[in-house]
N, C-alpha and C positions, 0 to 999 in steps of 0.2 A: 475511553480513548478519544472522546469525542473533543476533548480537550487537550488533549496529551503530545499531538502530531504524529501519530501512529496506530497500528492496527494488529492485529493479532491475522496469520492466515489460519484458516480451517486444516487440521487434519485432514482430511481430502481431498487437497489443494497444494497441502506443503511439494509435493513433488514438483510445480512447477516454477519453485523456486531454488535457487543454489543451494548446494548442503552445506554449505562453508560462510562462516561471515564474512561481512565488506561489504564492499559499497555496490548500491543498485541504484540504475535510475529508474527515477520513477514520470513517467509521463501524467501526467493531467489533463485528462478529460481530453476531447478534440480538439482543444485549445494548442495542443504541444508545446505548452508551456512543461519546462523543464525543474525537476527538483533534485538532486542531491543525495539518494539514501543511503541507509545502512539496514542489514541484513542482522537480524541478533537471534542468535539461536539460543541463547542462555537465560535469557527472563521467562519465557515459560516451561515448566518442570518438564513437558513433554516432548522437548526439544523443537517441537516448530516453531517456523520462524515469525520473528514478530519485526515488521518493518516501518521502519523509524523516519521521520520526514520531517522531524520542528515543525518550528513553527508556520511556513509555506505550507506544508500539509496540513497544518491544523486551519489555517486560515478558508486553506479551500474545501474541506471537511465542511467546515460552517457556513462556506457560503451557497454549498449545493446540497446539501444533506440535514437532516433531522438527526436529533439521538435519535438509535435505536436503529435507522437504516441499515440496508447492508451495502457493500461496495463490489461492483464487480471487477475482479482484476485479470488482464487480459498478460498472459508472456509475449512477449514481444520480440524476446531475444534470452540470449543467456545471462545476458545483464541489466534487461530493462522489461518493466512491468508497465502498462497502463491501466490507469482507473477508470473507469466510468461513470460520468454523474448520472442523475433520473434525467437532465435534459439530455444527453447524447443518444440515448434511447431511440425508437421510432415510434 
């Protein structure tokens, strides 16, 4: 995913995102720089959601993150997620 502009959410987690597909924003990091997403419940067989951000997510995937990391996603609203890089942290 680490190339792809997108992420799969945890079963765990899927509830705090819409049950419906469409478009979500996605915030970045405390930057508040804004992206664009989409919501796709049909690419993984267990219907969570896996969210979609091209290539601005994948740019900024690569420029805060390693493969292999995890992303923390904070709800923010009913229609907007924010990420977390490891700098936002304390």
């Amino acid at each position: 995913y680490y190339t792809g502009g997108f992420f799969n959410v945890r079963v765990d987690y899927d509830s705090i995102i819409p049950k419906t597909e469409g478009p979500i924003m996605i915030l970045l990091g405390r930057s508040g720089r804004n992206v664009e997403g989409r919501i796709d419940r049909h690419s993984n067989s267990n219907g969570t959601a896996r969210i979609r951000g091209g290539v601005d997510l994948r740019d900024w995937f690569q420029k805060h993150f390693k493969e292999g990391d995890t992303v923390s996603v904070i709800s923010e609203s009913e229609g907007a997620i924010r990420l977390s890089a490891p700098s936002d942290m304390p």
